[in-house]
NUTIDO-166491 format. One record per residue (C-alpha): z, y, x. Coordinates in steps of 0.5 Angstrom, whole numbers, plus 2048, in hexadecimal, padded with zeros to 3 digits. Example, Ala and Ser with C-alpha at 12.3 -4.5 7.8 and 13.67 -1.06 7.14 Angstrom:
<tikes>
8107F7819 80E7FE81B 
</tikes>
This chain:
<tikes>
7EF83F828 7F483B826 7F6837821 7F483A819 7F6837813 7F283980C 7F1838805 7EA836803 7E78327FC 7E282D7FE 7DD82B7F9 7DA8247F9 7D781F7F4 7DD81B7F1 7E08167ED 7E58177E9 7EB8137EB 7EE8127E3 7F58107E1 7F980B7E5 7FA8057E2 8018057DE 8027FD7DF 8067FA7E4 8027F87EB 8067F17EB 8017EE7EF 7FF7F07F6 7F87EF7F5 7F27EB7F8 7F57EB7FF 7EE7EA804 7F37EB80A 7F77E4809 7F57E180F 7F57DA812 7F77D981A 7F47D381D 7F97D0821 7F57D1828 7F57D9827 7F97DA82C 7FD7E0828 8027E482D 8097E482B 80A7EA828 8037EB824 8067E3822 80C7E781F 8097EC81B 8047E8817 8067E7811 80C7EA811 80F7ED80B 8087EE807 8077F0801 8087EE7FB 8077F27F6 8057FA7F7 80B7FB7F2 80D8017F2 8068057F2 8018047ED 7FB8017EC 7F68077ED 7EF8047E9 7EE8097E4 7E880C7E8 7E080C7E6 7DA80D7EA 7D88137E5 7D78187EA 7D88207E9 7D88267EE 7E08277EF 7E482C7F4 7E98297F8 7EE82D7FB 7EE82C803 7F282F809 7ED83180F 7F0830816 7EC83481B 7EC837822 7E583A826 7E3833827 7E582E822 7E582F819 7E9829816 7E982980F 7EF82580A 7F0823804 7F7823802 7F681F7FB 7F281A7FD 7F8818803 7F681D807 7EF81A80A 7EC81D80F 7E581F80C 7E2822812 7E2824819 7DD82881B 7DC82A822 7DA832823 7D7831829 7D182B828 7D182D820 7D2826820 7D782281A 7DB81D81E 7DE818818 7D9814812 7DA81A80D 7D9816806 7D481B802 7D88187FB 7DF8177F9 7DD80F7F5 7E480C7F5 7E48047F6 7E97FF7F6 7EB7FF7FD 7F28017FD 7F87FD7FC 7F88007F5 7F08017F3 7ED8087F5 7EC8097FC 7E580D7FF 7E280D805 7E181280B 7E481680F 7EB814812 7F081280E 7F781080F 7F980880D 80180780C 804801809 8017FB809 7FB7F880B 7F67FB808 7F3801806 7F9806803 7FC8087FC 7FC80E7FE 7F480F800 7F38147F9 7FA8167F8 7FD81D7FA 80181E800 806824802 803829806 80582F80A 804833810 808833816 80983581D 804833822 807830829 80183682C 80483A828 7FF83A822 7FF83781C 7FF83081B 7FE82C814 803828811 80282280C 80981D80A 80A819804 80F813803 80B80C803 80D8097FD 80C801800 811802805 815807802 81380B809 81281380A 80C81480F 80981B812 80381D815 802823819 7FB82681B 7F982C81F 7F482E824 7F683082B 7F383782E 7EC836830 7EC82E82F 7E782A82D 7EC82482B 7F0824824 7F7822825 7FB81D820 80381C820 80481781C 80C81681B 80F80F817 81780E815 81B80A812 82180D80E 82480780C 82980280F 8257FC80F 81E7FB814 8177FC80F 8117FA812 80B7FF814 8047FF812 7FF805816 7F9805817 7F380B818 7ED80B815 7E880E817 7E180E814 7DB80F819 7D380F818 7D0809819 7C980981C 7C4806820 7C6805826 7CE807825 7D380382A 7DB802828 7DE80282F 7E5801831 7EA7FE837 7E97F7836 7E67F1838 7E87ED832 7E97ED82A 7ED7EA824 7E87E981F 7E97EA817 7E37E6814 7E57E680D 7E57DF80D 7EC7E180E 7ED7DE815 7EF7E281C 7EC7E0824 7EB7E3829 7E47E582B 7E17E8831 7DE7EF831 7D97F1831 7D57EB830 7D87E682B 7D47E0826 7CE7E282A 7CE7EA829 7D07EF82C 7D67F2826 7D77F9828 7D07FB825 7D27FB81E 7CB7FA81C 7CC7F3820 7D07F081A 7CD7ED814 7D47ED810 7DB7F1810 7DF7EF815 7E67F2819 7E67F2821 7ED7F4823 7EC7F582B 7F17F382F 7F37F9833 7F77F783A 7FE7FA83A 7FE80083F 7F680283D 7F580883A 7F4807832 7EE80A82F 7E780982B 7E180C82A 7DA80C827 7D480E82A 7CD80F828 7C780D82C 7C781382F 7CE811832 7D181682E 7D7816828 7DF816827 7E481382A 7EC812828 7F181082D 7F881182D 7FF80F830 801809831 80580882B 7FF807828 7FD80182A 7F77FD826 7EF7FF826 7EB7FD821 7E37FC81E 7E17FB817 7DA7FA815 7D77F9810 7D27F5812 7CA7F4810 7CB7EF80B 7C97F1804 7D17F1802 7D27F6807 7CD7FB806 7CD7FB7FE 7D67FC7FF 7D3802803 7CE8047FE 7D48047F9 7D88097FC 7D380F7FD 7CC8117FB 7C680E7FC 7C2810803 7CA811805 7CA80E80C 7CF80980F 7D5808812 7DA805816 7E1805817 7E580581E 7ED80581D 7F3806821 7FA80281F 801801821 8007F9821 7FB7F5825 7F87F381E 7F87F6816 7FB7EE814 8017F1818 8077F5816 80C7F881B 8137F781A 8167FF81A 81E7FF81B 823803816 82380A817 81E80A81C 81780D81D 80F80C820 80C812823 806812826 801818828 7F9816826 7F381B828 7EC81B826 7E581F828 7DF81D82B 7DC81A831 7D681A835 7D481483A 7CD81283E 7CA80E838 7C780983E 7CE80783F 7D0807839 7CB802836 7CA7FF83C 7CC7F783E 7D27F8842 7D77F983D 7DD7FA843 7D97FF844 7D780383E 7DE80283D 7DF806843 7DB80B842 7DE80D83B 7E580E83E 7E4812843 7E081683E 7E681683B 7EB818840 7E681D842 7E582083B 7EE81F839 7F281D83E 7F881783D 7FD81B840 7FA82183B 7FD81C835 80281A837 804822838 801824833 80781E82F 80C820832 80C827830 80A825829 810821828 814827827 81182A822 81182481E 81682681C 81582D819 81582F812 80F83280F 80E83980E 809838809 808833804 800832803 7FF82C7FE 8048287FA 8058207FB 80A81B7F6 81181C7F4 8138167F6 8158187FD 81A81D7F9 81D8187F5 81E8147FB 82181A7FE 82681B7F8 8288147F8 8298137FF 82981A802 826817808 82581C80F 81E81E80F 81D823813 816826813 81482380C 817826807 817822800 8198287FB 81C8287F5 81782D7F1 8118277F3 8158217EE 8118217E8 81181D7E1 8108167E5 8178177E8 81C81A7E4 81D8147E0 81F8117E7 8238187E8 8278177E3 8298117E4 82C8127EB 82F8177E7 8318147E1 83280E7E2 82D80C7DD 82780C7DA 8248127D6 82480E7CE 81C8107CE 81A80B7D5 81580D7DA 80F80C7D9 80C8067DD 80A8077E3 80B8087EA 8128077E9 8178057EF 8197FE7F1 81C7FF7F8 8237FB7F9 8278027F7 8258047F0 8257FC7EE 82C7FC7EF 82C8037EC 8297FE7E5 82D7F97E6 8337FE7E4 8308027E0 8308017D8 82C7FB7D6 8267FF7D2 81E7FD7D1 81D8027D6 8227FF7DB 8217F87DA 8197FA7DB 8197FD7E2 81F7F97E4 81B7F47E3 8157F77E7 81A7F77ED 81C7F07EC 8157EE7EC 8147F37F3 81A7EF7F5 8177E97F5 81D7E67F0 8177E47EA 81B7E07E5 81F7E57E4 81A7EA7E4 8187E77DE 81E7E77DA 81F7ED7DB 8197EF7D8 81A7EA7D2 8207EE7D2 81C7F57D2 8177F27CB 81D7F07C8 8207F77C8 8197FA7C8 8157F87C2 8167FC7BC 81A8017BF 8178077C0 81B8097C6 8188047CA 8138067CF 80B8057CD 80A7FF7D0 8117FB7CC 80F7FF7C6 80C7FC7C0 80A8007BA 80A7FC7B4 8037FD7B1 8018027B6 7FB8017BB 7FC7FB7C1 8027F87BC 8047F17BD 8057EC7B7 80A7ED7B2 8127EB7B4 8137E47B3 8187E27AE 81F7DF7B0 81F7D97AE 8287D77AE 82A7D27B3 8317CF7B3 8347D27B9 8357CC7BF 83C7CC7C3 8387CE7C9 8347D37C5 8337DA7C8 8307E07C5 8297E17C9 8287E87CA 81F7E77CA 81B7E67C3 8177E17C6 8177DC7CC 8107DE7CF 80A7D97D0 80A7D67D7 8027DA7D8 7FE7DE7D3 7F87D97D4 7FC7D37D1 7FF7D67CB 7F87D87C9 7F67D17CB 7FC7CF7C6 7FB7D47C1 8007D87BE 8087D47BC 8077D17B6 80F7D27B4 8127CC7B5 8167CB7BC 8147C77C1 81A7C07C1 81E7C07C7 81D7BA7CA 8207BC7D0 8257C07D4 8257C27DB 82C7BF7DE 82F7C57E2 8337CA7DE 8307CF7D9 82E7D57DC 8337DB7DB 8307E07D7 8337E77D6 8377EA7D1 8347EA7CA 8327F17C8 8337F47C0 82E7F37BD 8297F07C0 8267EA7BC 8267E37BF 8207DE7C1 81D7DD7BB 81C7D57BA 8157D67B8 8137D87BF 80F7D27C0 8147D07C6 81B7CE7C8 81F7D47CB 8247D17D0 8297D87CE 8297D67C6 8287CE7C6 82E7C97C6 82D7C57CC 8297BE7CA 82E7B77CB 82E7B57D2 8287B07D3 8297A97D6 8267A67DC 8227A17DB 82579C7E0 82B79C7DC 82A79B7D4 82B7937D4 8337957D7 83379B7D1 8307967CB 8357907CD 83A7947CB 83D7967D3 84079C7D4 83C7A37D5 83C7A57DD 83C7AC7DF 8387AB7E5 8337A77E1 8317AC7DC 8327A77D6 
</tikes>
């Protein structure tokens, strides 16, 4: 029997996700994967290379997604079943295509954590992220934006001949498109995953990928994998290398050892076969392995601590067993990002099924040996040549469109498509998937310019091509709003943050405006009333300013300080570099009123130049003024 692709609804308890937040995610968050390397870590030259190489900011352009509760509700999801007469995997499209279950017909055992619930909880870049299953991690370090949004789905031609199951999407991080393919081969007992990473653009981008797969964790339940040694993440924020198994006095590849969460990132000889498994007392359970692109193996625990168990408990029903994490990645270490050359691609073939070992030598002392026994259990049950076969064969059909589309992603991968018309063979992004979000975005690659009423804020691009496609577009709230969402991305704050004065000076009480620039006078969330324009002389070097107040250097001192009390602060001093170059004045637009309790650079005469101290005896005895001196 060969691979099958179906629909099904899939009914589980649930959280409801809720609206996306419609403010900006300016700050990146709380990042527990900062990390301090001691400086006898002794890291190899490459991984030296890829840690901290261009991290994350910002999650800008995505959204926050925290708009979730805990209020759970019997709720039909739509899935895709993947079968053949020895494997059923079950995928849930909108949910970032998560693998929820593999279930092994022959044994009637589920071979992944299945999460009985669907409780949302802020693990992912962006907020929502759930547990269980596999999921696929790209981005950045962490959990993916895309752990609860939808993602393009299709049927296509299988390498056997049978079906296989498409899933792609445009990862809005990197601005990078992805694809995985999944099918089960004719009487086997292992999933095969393709997974295929390009870069369309002229510029190198770096990559992040990780696999992770939720597996139960019981008494007795062993991690093994083909090392000796291990980088340790203990959330102190600091990396070692650690021996395996035993380390700090306990043996670690028994996640019930551990008392806190912690990260072992074993270090896989080059030239051994990658692979993972989980195993029972009874020396059964899953095992992933997969070509040697995809080098890094992983263990997450959770650890026995109070924390731990509570955030478990947190993420299911009570009575709900625990679980761990084992991952496979492109870089030895989830600190790391790889660097992916211009117009160039990773393509990997991963496989997932079970495994059966003698539990005696599993779980015996002599680790060599365990390790041992797992491998040839491996190459009996899935030979490494079989996948490197079964990768080769897959390549071609990486690149087959689908016959059948099955589920709907985002249409920011279309947007993407007419603005570059970039070559994506097998991963068509359709016009007819562009919906409200981008048809803003639409008409300025169209126009030139925004529409009058603004989109909405929100998830809204920031890559380097649309903030040239601002900075030519006329100058409007809308624009100098997201103008200055991808200045911000850029990393160019200041003058992010003129244009956003910009945006307000344009925005308020203009109903054209978007919502977030808008105030309504007298309505609900209206600000202060307009204060008065006080006239002022103009000065010789005074230019009209294109903002209504100068901002508080924080919210929390202007509190502190209390609200301006109308008079303008004396300018006691000027900066001795030459005034600032402001953009053309626009009709209408009101100048800095004097009353906004401080000096506006754009609007203030300039100050008379201060004397130095060492010089006044000179300038009181009635010495000529020098220059150099500042007199």
């Amino acid at each position: 029997m060969a691979t099958s692709v179906r629909r099904t609804t899939l009914t589980l308890p649930a959280a409801p996700l809720g609206p996306d937040n419609p403010l900006p995610a300016l700050q990146s968050g709380h990042d527990l994967h900062r990390v301090h390397i001691p400086r006898d870590a002794g890291l190899p030259a490459d991984m030296a290379r890829q840690i901290g190489y261009r991290p994350l900011t910002s999650i800008l352009p995505v959204a926050r997604r925290d708009g979730y509760g805990r209020d759970r509700r019997s709720t039909d999801l739509d899935a895709l079943v993947i079968e053949n007469d020895r494997l059923r995997a079950t995928v849930l499209p909108a949910l970032g295509g998560r693998v929820y279950s593999l279930h092994h017909k022959p044994t009637d055992r589920e071979l992944l954590y299945r999460n009985p619930v669907l409780q949302p909880a802020a693990f992912a870049l962006n907020g929502a992220w759930f547990s269980g299953g596999i999921e696929w991690n790209i981005g950045a370090t962490g959990h993916t934006t895309l752990a609860c949004a939808p993602l393009h789905a299709a049927r296509v031609p299988a390498p056997d001949g049978g079906e296989m199951l498409r899933l792609w999407e445009w990862e809005r991080l990197r601005d990078l498109p992805f694809q995985v393919d999944l099918w089960l081969p004719d009487g086997s007992d292992f999933l095969h995953v393709g997974v295929r990473i390009r870069n369309p653009h002229h510029h190198t981008v770096p990559v992040y990928w990780w696999s992770n797969i939720a597996v139960p964790e019981e008494a007795g339940t062993r991690v093994l994998a083909p090392a000796d040694e291990a980088w340790l993440f203990g959330y102190e924020r600091t990396l070692r290398r650690v021996p395996v198994p035993e380390s700090d006095g306990a043996d670690r590849t028994y996640p019930g050892s551990s008392e806190f969460p912690a990260d072992y990132f074993y270090e896989v000889p080059d030239g051994a076969r990658r692979w993972i498994t989980s195993l029972d007392a009874a020396g059964r359970g899953l095992v992933q392995t997969s070509t040697d692109v995809l080098r890094g193996r992983k263990l997450f625990l959770w650890g026995t601590g109070r924390a731990g168990r509570r955030w478990q408990q947190w993420l299911t029903e009570p009575g709900t067993g625990g679980y761990a994490e084992i991952q496979a990645g492109l870089a030895r270490t989830q600190l790391e990002h790889v660097p992916l050359d211009a117009g160039g691609a990773f393509a990997w073939l991963e496989a997932y099924g079970p495994l059966t070992a003698d539990p005696a030598v599993v779980h015996g002392a002599d680790w060599a040996a365990a390790r041992e026994a797992v491998a040839a259990g491996l190459e009996a049950a899935l030979p490494r040549a079989d996948v490197d076969a079964a990768y080769a064969a897959w390549l071609p059909y990486a690149d087959r469109e689908p016959k059948e589309v099955l589920a709907t992603g985002s249409g920011w991968g279309a947007l993407e498509a007419a603005r570059a018309g970039f070559p994506l063979p097998g991963t068509p992004f359709d016009p007819a998937t562009l919906g409200p979000e981008q048809e803003p975005w639409l008409a300025l690659l169209r126009t030139g310019e925004l529409p009058p009423g603004g989109p909405l804020p929100g998830p809204a691009p920031t890559a380097p091509a649309w903030r040239d496609l601002l900075e030519s577009a006329p100058p409007g709230p809308a624009t100098d709003y997201h103008l200055g969402l991808a200045q911000w991305q850029a990393g160019d704050r200041a003058q992010a943050v003129r244009s956003w004065e910009r945006a307000v000076g344009q925005g308020v009480g203009a109903r054209a405006g978007p919502p977030i620039l808008r105030q309504e006078p007298g309505g609900a969330g209206a600000g202060p009333p307009p204060r008065r324009e006080v006239p002022r002389p103009a000065g010789p070097r005074q230019a009209p300013c294109r903002s209504t107040a100068w901002p508080s250097p924080s919210p929390r001192r202007a509190n502190r300080r209390g609200p301006p009390t109308g008079t303008r602060r004396p300018a006691t001093r000027w900066p001795r570099r030459p005034p600032r170059t402001v953009r053309p004045p626009v009709p209408g637009v009101p100048r800095c009123p004097p009353s906004s309790g401080r000096r506006c650079p754009h609007c203030s005469p300039p100050a008379e130049p201060r004397r130095r101290r060492g010089c006044w005896p000179r300038c009181r005895s009635g010495s000529p003024p020098r220059a150099a001196s500042g007199c």
